[in-house]
LOVOGU-26831 format. One record per residue: residue in three letters; chain; residue number from 1; x, y, z of N, C-alpha, C in turn. Coordinates in Angstrom, 3 decimals, decimal comma. Atoms other than C-alpha are relative to their C-alpha. Layout:
aa: ALA | ch: A | i: NUM | n.xx: X | n.yy: Y | n.zz: Z | ca.xx: X | ca.yy: Y | ca.zz: Z | c.xx: X | c.yy: Y | c.zz: Z
...
This chain:
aa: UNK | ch: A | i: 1 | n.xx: 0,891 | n.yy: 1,132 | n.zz: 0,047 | ca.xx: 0,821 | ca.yy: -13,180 | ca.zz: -10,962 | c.xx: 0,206 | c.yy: -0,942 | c.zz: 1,182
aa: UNK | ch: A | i: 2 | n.xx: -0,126 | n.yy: 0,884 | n.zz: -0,970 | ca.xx: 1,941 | ca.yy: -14,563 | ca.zz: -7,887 | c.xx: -0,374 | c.yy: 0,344 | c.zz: 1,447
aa: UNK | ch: A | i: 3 | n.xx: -0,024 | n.yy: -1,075 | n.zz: -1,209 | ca.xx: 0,530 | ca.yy: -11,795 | ca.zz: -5,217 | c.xx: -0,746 | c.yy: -1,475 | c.zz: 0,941
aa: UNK | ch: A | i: 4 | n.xx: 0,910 | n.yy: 0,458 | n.zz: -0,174 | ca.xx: -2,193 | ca.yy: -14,769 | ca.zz: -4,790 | c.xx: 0,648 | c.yy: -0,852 | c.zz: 1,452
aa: UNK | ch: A | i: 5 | n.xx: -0,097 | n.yy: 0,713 | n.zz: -0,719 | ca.xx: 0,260 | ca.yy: -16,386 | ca.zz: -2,907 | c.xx: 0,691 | c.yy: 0,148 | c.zz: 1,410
aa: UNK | ch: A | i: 6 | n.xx: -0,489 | n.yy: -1,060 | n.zz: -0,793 | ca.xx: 1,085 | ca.yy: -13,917 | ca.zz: 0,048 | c.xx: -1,317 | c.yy: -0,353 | c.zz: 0,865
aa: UNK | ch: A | i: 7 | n.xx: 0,828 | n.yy: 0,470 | n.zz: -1,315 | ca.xx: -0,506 | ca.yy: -14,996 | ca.zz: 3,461 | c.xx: -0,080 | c.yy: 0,785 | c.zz: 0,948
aa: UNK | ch: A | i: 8 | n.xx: -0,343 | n.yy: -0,565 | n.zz: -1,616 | ca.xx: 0,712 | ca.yy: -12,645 | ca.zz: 5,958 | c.xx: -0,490 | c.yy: 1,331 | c.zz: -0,319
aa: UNK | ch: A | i: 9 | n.xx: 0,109 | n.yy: -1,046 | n.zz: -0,174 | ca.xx: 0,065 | ca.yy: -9,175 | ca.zz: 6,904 | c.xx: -0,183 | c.yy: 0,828 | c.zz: -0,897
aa: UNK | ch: A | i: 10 | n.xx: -0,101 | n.yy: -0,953 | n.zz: 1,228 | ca.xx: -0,189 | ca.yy: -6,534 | ca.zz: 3,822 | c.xx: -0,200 | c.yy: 0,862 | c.zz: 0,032
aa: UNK | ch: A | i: 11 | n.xx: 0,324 | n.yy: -1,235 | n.zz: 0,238 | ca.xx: 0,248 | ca.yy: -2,975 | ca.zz: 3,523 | c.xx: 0,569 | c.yy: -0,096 | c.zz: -1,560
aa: UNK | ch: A | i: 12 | n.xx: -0,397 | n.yy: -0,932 | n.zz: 1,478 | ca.xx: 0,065 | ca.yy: -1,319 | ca.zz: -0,205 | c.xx: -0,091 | c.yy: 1,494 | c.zz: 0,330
aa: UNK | ch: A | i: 13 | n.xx: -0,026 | n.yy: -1,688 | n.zz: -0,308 | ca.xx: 0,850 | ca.yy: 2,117 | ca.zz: -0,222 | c.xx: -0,271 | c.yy: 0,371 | c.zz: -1,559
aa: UNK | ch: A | i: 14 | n.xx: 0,303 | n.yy: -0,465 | n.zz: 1,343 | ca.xx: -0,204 | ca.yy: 3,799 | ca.zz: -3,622 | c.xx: -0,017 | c.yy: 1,717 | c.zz: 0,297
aa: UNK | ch: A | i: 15 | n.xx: 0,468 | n.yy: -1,938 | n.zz: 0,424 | ca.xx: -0,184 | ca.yy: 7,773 | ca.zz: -4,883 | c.xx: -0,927 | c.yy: 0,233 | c.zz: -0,950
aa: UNK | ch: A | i: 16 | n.xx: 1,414 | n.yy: -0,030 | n.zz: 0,262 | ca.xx: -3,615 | ca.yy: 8,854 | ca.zz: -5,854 | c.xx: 0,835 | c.yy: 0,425 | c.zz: -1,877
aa: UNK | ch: A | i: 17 | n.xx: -0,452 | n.yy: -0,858 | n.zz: 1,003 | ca.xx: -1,306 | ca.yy: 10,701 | ca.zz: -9,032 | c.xx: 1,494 | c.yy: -1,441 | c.zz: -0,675
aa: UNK | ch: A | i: 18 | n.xx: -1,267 | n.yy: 0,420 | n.zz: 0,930 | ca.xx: 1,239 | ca.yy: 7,664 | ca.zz: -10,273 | c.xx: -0,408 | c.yy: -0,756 | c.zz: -1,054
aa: UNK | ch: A | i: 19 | n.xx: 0,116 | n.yy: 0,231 | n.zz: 1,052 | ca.xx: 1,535 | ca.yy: 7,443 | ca.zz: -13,242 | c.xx: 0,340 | c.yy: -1,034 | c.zz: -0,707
aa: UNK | ch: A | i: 20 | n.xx: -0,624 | n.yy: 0,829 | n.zz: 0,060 | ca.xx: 4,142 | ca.yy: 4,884 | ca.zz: -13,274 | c.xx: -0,918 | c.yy: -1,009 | c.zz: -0,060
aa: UNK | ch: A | i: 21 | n.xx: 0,838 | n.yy: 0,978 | n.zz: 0,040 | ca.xx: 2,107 | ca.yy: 2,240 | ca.zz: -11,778 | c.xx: -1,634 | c.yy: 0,686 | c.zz: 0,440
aa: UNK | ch: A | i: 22 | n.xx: 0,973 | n.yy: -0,550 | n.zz: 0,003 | ca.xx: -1,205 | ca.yy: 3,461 | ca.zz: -11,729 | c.xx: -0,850 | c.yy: -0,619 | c.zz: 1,527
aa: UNK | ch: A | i: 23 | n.xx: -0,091 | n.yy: 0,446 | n.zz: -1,406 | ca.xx: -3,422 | ca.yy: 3,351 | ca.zz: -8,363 | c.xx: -1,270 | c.yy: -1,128 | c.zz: -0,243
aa: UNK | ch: A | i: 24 | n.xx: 1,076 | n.yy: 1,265 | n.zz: 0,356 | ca.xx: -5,872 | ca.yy: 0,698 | ca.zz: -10,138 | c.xx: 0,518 | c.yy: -1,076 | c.zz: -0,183
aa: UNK | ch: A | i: 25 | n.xx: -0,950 | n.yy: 1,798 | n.zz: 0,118 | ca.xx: -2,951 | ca.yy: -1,993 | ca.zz: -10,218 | c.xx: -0,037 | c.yy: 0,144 | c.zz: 1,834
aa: UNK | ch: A | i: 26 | n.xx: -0,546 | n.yy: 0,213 | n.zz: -1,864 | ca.xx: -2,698 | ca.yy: -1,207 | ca.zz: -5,861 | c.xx: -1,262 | c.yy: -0,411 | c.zz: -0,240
aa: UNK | ch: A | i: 27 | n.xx: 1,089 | n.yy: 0,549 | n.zz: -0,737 | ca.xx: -6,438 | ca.yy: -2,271 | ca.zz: -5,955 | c.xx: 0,146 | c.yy: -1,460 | c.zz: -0,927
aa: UNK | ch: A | i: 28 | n.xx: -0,466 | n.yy: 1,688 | n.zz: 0,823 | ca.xx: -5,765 | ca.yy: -5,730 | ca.zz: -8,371 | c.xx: 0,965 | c.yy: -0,113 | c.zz: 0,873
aa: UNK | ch: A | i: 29 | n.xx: -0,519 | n.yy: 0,578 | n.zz: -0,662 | ca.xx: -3,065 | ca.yy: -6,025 | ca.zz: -5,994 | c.xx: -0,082 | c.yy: -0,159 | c.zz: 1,247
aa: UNK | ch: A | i: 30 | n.xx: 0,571 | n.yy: -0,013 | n.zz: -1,107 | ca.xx: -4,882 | ca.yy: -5,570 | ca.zz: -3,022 | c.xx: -1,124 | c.yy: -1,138 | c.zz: 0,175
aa: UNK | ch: A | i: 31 | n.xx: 1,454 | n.yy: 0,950 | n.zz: 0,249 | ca.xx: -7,869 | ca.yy: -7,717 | ca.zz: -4,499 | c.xx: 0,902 | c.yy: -1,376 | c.zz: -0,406
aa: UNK | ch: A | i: 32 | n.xx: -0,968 | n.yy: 1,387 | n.zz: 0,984 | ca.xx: -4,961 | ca.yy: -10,590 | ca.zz: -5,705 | c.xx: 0,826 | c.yy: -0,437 | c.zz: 1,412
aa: UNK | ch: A | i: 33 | n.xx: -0,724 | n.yy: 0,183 | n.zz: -0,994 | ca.xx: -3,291 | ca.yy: -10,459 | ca.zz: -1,854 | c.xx: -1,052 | c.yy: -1,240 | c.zz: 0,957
aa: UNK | ch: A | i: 34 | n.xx: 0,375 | n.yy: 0,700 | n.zz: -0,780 | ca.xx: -4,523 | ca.yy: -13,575 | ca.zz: -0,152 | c.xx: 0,000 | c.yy: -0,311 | c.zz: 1,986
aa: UNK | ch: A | i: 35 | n.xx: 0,657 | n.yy: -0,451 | n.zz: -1,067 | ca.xx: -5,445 | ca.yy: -12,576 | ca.zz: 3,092 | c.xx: -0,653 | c.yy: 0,604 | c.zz: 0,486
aa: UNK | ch: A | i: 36 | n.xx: 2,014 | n.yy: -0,931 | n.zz: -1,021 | ca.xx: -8,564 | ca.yy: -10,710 | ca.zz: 5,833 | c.xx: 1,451 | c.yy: 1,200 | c.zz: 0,097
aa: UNK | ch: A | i: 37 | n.xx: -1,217 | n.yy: -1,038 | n.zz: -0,748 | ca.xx: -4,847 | ca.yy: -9,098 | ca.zz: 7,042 | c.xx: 0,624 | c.yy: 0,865 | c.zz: -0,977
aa: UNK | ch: A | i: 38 | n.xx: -0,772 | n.yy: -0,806 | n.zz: 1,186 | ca.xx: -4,542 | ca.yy: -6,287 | ca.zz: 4,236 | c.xx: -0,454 | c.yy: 1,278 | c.zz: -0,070
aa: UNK | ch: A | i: 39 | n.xx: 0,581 | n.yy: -1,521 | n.zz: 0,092 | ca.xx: -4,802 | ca.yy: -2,458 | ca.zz: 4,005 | c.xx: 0,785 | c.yy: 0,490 | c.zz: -1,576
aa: UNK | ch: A | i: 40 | n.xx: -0,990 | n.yy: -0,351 | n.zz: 0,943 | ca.xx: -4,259 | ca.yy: -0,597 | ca.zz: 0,818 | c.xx: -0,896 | c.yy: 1,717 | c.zz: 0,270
aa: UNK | ch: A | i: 41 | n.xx: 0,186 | n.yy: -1,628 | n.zz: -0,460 | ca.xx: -3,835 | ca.yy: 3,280 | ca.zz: 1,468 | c.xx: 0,667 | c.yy: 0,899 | c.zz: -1,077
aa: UNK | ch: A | i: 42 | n.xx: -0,135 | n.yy: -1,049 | n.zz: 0,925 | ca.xx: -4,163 | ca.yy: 5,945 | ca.zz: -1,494 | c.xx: 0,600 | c.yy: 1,097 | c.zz: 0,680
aa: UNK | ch: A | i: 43 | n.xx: -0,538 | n.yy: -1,090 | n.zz: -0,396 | ca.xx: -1,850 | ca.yy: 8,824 | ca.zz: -0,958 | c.xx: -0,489 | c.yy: 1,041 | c.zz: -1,058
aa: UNK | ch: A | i: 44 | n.xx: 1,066 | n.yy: -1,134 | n.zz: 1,340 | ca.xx: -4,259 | ca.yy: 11,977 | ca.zz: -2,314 | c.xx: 0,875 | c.yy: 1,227 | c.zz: -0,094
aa: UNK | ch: A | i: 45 | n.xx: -0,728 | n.yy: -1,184 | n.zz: 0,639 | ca.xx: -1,129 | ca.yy: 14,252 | ca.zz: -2,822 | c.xx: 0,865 | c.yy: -0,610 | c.zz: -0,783
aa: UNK | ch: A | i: 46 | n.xx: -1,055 | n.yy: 0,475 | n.zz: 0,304 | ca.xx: 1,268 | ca.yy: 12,160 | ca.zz: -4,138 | c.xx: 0,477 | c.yy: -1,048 | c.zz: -1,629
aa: UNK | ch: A | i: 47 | n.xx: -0,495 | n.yy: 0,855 | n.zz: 0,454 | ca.xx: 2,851 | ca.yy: 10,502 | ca.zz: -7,103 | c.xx: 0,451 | c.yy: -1,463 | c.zz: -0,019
aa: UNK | ch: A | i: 48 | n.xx: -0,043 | n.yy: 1,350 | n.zz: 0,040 | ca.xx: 4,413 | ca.yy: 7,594 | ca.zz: -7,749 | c.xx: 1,867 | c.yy: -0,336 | c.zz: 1,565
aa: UNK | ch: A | i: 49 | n.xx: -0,652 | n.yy: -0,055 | n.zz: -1,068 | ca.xx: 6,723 | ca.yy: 8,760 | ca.zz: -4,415 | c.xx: -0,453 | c.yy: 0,554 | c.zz: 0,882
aa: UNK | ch: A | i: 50 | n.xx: 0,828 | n.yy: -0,954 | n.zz: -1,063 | ca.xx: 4,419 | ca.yy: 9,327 | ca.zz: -1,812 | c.xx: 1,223 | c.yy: 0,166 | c.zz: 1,432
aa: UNK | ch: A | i: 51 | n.xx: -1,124 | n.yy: -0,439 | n.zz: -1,251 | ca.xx: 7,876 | ca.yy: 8,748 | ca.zz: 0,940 | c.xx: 0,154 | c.yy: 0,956 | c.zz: -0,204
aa: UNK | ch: A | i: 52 | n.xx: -0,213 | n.yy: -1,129 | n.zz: 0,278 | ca.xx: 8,673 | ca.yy: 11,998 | ca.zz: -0,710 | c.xx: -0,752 | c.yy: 0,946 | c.zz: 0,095
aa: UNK | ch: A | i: 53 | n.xx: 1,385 | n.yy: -0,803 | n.zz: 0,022 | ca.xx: 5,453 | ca.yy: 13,692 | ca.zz: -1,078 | c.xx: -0,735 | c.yy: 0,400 | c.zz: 1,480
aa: UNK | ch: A | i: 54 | n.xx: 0,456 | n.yy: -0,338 | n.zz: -0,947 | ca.xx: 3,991 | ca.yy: 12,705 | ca.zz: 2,120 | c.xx: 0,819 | c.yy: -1,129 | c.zz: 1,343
aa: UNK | ch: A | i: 55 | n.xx: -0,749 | n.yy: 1,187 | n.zz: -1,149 | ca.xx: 6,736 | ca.yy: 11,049 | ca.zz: 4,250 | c.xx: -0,361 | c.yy: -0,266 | c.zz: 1,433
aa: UNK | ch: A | i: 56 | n.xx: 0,315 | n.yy: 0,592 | n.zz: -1,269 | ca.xx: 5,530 | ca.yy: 11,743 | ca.zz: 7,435 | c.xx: -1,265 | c.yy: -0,705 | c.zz: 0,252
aa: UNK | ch: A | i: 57 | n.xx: 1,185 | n.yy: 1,267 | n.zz: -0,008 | ca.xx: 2,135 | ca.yy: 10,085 | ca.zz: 6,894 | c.xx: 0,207 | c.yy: -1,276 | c.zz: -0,376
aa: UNK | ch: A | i: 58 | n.xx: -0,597 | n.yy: 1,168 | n.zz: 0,738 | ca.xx: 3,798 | ca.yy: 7,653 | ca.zz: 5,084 | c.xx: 0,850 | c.yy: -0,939 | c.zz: 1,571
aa: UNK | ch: A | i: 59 | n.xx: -0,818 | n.yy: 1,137 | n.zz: -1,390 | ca.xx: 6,139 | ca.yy: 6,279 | ca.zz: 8,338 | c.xx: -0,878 | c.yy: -0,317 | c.zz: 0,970
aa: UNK | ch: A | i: 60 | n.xx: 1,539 | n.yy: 0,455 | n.zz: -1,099 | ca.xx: 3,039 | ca.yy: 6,702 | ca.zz: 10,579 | c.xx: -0,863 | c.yy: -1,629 | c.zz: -0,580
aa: UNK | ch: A | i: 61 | n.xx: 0,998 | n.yy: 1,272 | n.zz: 0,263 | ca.xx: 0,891 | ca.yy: 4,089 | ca.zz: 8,599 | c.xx: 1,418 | c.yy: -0,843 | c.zz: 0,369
aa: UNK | ch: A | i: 62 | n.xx: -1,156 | n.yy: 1,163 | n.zz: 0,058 | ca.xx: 4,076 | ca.yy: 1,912 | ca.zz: 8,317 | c.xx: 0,614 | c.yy: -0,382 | c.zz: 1,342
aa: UNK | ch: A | i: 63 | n.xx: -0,405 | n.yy: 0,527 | n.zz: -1,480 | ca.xx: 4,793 | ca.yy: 2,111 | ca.zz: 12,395 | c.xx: -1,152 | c.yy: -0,407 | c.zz: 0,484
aa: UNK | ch: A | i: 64 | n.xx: 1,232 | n.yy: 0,757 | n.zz: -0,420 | ca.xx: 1,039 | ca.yy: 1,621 | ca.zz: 13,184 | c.xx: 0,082 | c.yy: -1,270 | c.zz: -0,950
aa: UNK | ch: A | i: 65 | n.xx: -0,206 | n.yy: 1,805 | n.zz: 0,572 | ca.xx: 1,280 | ca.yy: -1,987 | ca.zz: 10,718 | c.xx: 0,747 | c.yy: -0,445 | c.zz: 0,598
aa: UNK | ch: A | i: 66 | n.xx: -0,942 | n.yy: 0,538 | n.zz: -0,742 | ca.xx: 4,290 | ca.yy: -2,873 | ca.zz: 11,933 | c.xx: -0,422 | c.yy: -0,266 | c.zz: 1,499
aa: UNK | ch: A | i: 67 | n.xx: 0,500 | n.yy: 0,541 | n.zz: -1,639 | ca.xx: 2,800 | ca.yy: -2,944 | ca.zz: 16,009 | c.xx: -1,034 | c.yy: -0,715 | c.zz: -0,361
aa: UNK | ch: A | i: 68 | n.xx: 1,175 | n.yy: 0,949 | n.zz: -0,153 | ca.xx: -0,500 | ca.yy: -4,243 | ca.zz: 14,887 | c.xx: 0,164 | c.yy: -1,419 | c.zz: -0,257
aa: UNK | ch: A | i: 69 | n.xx: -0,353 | n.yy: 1,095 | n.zz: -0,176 | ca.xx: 1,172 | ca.yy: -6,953 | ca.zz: 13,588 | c.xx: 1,207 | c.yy: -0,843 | c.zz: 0,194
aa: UNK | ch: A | i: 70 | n.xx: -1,262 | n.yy: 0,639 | n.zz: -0,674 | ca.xx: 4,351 | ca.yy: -7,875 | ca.zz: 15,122 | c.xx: -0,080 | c.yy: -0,963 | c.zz: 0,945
């Protein structure tokens, strides 16, 4: 209940398959992140461990965010 209050930069990473947290709480928490500066990226093989599933796509998005906004 407090995503609202997150200003800066935002990546969500979600797995199209978790079960855990399901990938319709990454879009409420994508839609609850107060900022233009936010990507949220479904992983369509993966669980609720897409580092595991799909790690090397997974460090790619996370080094392209990291330069775009450093």
């Amino acid at each position: 209940d407090r995503l609202n209050e997150i200003e800066i930069p935002s990546l969500l990473l979600w797995g199209k398959y978790d079960f855990v947290v399901p990938p319709s709480m990454g879009q409420i928490a994508y839609d609850s992140v107060n900022t233009t500066e936010k990507e949220l990226v479904i992983f369509n093989t993966s669980g609720h461990n897409p580092m595991v599933n799909e790690g090397e796509r997974m460090t790619q998005l996370v080094k392209e965010f990291i330069e775009k906004y450093r």
